[in-house]
N, C-alpha and C positions, 0 to 999 in steps of 0.2 A: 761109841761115837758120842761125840758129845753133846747136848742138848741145841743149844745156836745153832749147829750144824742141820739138826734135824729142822729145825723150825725153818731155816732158809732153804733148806731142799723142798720141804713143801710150799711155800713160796713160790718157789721156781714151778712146780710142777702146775700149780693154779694160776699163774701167769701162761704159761701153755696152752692150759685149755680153753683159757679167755682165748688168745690170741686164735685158736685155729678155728670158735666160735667166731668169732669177729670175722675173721678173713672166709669160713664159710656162709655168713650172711651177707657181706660184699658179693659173693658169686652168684648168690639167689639172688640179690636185688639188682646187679648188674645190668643199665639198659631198664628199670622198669620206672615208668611215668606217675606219679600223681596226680589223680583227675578228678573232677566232679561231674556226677552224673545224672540226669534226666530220665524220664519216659514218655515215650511218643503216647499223647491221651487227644483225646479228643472233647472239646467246648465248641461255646457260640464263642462267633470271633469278627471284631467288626472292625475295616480299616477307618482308620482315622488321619485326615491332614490338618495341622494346626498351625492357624496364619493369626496374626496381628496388625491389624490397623485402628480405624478409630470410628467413632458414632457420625452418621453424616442424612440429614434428609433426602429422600430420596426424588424431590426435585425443589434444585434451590435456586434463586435468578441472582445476579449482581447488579444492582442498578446502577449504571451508571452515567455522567452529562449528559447530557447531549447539546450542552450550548455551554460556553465561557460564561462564566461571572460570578459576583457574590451569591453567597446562599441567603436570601433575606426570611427564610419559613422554615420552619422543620415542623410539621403538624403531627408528629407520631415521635416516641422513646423506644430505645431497643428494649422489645420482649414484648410491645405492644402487636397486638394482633389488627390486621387491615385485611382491607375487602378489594377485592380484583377493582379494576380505575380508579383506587382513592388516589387521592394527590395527598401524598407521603412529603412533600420539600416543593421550595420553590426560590430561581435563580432569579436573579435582578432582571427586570424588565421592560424597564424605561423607553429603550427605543421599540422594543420591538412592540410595545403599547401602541406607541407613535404611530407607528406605520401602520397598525389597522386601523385604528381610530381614521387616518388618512385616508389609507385607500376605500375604510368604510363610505364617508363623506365623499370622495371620489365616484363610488357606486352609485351614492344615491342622487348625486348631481347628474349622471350619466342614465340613470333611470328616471329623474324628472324631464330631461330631453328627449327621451322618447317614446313618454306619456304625452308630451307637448306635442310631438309629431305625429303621434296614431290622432290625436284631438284635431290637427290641419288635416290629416286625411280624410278623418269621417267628412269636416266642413266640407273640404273637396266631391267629396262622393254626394252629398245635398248639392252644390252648385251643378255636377252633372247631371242630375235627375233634373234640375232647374233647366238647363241648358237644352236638357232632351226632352222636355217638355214645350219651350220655346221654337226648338226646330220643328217638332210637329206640330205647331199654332200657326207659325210660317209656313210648312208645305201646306194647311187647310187652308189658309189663307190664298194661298199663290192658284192651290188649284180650282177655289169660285174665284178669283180673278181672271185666271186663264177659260173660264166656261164663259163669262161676262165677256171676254176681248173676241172669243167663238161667235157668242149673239152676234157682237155688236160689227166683225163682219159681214153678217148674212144681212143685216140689216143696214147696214150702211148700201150693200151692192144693192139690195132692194129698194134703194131709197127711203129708206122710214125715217132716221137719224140725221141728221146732221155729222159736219167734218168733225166739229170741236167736239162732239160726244163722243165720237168714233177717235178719235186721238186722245180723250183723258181714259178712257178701258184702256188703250195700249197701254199709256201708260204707267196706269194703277197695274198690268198684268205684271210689266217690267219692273217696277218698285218692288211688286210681288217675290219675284223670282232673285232681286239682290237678296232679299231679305231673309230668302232661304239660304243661299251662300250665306250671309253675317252668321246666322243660326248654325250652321255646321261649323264654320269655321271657329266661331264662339264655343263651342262643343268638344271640336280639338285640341282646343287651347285649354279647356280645363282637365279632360283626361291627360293629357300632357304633365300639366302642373299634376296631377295625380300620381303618375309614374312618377316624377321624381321626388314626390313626397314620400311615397313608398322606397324608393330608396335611400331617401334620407331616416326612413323609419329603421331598415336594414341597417346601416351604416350604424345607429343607434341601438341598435340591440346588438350587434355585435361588438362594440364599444363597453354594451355591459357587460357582454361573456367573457371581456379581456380584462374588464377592472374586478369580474367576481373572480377567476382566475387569479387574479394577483391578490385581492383579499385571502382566497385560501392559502395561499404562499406566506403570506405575510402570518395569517392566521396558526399556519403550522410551526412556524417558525417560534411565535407567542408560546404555541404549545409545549416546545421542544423546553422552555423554561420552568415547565412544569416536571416534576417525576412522580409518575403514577406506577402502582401497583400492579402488576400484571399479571399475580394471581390472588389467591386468597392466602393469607400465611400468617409467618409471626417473624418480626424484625429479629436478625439472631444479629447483626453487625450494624452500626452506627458508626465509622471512621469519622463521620466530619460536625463540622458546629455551625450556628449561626456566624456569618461573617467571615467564613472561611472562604478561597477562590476554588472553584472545578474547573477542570479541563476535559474538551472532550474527546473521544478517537485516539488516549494515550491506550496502550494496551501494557497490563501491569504495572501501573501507577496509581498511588493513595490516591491522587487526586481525581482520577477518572472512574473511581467508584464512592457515589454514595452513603448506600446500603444493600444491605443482603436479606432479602425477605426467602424465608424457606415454608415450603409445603408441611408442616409436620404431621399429618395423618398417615404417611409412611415412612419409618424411622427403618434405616440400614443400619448395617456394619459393614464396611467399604475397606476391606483385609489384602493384603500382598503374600501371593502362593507361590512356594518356590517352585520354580521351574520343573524340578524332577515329578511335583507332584500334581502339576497343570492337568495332566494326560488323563487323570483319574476324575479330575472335577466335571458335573455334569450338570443342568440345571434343574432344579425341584429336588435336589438333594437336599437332606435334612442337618440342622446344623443347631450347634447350643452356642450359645456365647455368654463370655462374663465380661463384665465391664467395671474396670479398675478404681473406678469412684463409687460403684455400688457394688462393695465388700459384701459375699456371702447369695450373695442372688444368679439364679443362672435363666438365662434368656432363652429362646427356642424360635429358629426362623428356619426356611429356607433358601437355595440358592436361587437368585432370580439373573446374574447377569455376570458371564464370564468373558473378561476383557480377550483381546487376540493380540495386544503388543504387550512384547517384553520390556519391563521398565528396569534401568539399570541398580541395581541396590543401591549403589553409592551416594546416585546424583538423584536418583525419581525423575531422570529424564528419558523419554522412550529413547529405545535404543537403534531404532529408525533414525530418529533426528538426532544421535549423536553423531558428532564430526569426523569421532577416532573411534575405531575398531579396538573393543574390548572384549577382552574372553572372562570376564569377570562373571559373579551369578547373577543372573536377572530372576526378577519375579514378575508374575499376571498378577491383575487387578482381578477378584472377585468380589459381589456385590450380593449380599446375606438381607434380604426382608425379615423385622421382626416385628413375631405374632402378637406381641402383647407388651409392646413397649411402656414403661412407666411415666407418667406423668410429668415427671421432673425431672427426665433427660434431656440433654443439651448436645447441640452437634459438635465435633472434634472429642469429645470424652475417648479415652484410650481403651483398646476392647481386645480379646482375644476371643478368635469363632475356634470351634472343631467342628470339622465336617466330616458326616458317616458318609464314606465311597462307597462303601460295597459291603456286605455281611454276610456271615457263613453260620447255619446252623449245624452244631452237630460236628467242626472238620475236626479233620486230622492237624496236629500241632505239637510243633516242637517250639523251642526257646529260640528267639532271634540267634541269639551266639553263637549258639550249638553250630550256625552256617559256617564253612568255612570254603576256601580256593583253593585248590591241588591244579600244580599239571599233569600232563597225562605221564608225564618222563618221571614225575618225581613218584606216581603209584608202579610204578615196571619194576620187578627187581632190578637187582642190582648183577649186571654182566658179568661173566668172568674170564680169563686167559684169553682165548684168540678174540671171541668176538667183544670184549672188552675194548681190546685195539681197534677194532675197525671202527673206523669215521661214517658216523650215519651217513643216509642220503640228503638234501637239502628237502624233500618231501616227507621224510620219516623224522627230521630234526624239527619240521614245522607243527608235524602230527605231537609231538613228544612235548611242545608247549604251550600246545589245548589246553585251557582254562578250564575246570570243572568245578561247578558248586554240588556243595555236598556236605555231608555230617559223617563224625565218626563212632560209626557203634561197634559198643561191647562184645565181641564173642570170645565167651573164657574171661579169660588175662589178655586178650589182645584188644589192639583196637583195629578195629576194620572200614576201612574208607566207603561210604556209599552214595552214590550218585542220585537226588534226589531231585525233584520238580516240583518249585513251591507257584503257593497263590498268591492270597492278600496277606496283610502283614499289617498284625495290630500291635497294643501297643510294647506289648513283650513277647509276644507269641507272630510267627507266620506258619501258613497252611499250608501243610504238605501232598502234592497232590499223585508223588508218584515218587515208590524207593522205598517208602520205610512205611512197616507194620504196626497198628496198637497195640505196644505194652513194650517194643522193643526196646531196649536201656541204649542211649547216648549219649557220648562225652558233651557236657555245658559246660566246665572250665576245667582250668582256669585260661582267662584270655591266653598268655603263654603258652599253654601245654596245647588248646585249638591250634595256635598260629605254627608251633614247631614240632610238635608231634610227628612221628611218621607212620605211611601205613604198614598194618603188623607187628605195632610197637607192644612192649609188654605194658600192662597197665596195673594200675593199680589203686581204688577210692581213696580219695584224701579223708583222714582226720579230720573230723571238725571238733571243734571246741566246744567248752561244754554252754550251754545254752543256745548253742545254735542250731539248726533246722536240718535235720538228714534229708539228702536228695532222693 
């Protein structure tokens, strides 16, 4: 034989045994999966929700008009710090000057008339004393008259007297007894004029209480041109200038606000929590926050105030008062007190809180991924011949697509689907609280081989590359 011959014969024969190499490593690896693996271990493990909003005082006011006109005063600069009633600005005030000024001099006109009148009364009250003094000079009088006109019967019948003496007593008695009439009468007449002095005094004192009434009116009105401070703070907002016009009772309009005096002795973080994770927030939870103008520093406060309306993400309008029904995500307002705010924070600064929900010493833990969803139909084998053919029941077809959370572990080369009951869930890790043992191995990838794998599947550890980290 000749040499070429030999050499391609053996050729052939090492192509053979590649090939039946090959095709018998195809049959051993047939159906087997690629996976990365984990161990169920146990840490401290602490849930975390992480919201962003921004730096806000945690009570700030907007002042705004409360009367039309030029601003002719600004007495304070934004950042300057004021004391509860300072008068921060002041609106043109021209009439409204007027009109106390007026109704002041109105008052006091109205109160000199009824100084003047209590002044006739007192006279009054002296001329009765007078008058009542008078009327009993007249009844002393009248009555030794009337004892005089008594004698001067007895004595006339006894003939002592003469006619003419015995008629000037009559008469003196009669003088007597007008003169007690004049005196009453005189008497009446000045208590009279008393009464309606005193009503004229009435009439005048309540004259005052109508024009001191209108002074306060007029008075408040003056005030309303004034904008005072109504607490103690520091101007964080300054929209308008000298000689600029306000308006009042616009609601969201530059012009009907001022300034913005804010409390800064309690500085927040005012964050928007997405919906899923509302349920968990509780208040006096503990919470960090960083603030994206102070790179590098982290804050520490916690929860002091968790809103109850859902604000739409899109619009930031609650979703009570939107017109259209959206199934869009909403977030809750959450409001974070911080412990130890820096000096030289400003409110609206952009901030991101994390807040600890819940913490777990010591759980059970597996890698978020590792979770996955089976139905109950896709863990069942696989049917064959007759009852392959039969058509579930609609109660057995409902049973068969039972959602199950779960993980799959190792046993051998397979993987084995198991039904597990988690806790909280940080931030790579969630707590297992029922299904799986410390130390047990399960599948953590790769995302594909979790999502399609099947249960029973043969498996097999992925290769990792050189530098990187065996599971």
């Amino acid at each position: 034989m000749k040499r070429k011959w030999k050499i391609a014969l053996g050729l052939l024969v090492i192509l053979a045994i590649a090939g039946a190499g090959f095709y018998a490593y195809r049959a051993r690896t047939q159906g087997v999966v690629e996976v990365q693996a984990g161990v169920v271990s146990r840490q401290d493990l602490a849930a975390i929700v992480t919201a962003s909003g921004e730096i806000k005082p945690r009570n700030y006011i907007n002042i705004g008009a409360n009367a039309q006109g030029r601003i002719t005063d600004l007495f304070i600069r934004e950042g300057d710090h004021v004391r509860r009633n300072q008068v921060v600005a002041r609106i043109e005030n021209v009439q409204a000057s007027a009109d106390v000024r007026a109704q002041e001099a109105a008052v006091r006109s109205s109160a000199a008339d009824s100084a003047a009148a209590e002044a006739g009364l007192k006279v009054l009250d002296d001329s009765i004393k007078v008058a009542e003094a008078g009327l009993a000079r007249a009844q002393a009088e009248n009555r030794r008259a009337q004892l005089d006109w008594d004698r001067a019967q007895q004595l006339f019948q006894a003939g002592v007297i003469a006619k003419q003496e015995f008629d000037t007593r009559k008469a003196n008695w009669e003088a007597q007894q007008a003169g007690v009439q004049e005196s009453e009468a005189r008497l009446q007449q000045v208590r009279t004029q008393r009464s309606q002095a005193l009503q004229q005094i009435q009439a005048a004192q309540r004259r005052v209480t109508q024009l001191q009434a209108n002074l306060s009116r007029v008075s408040d009105v003056l005030a309303r041109h004034d904008a005072v401070a109504p607490i103690d703070g520091v101007v964080t907002n300054l929209p308008v200038r000298v000689g600029e016009t306000v308006v009042p009772g616009i609601q969201n309009s530059a012009a009907s606000t001022i300034m913005t005096i804010a409390d800064m002795s309690v500085i927040t973080a005012e964050v928007k929590v997405d919906e899923t994770d509302i349920v968990n927030m509780k208040l006096d939870q503990r919470a960090s926050v960083t603030i994206d103008a102070i790179p590098g520093k982290q804050f520490t406060g916690k929860v002091i105030e968790i809103g109850n309306t859902a604000i739409l993400r899109s619009s930031g309008v609650a979703a009570s008062q939107s017109a259209v029904s959206s199934q869009e995500a909403k977030d809750f307002k959450v409001v974070i007190a911080l412990d130890d705010p820096p000096a030289d924070i400003r409110p609206g600064l952009s901030c991101t809180a994390k807040v600890t929900t819940a913490t777990r010493s010591s759980a059970l833990t597996i890698p978020i991924q590792a979770l996955t969803v089976r139905t109950k139909g896709d863990l069942e084998p696989a049917k064959e011949g007759v009852q392959a053919a039969t058509q579930p029941s609609p109660a057995e077809e409902k049973a068969r697509r039972e959602e199950l959370q779960g993980v799959f572990v190792i046993a051998g080369e397979k993987a084995e689907f198991r039904q597990v009951k988690t806790g909280i869930t940080g931030a790579t890790d969630i707590e297992v609280l029922d299904g799986l043992k410390e130390g047990e191995r399960i599948i953590t990838g790769s995302y594909k081989a979790i999502r399609t794998i099947r249960n029973g599947a043969k498996v097999t550890l992925e290769q990792k590359k050189p530098g990187e980290a065996q599971s």
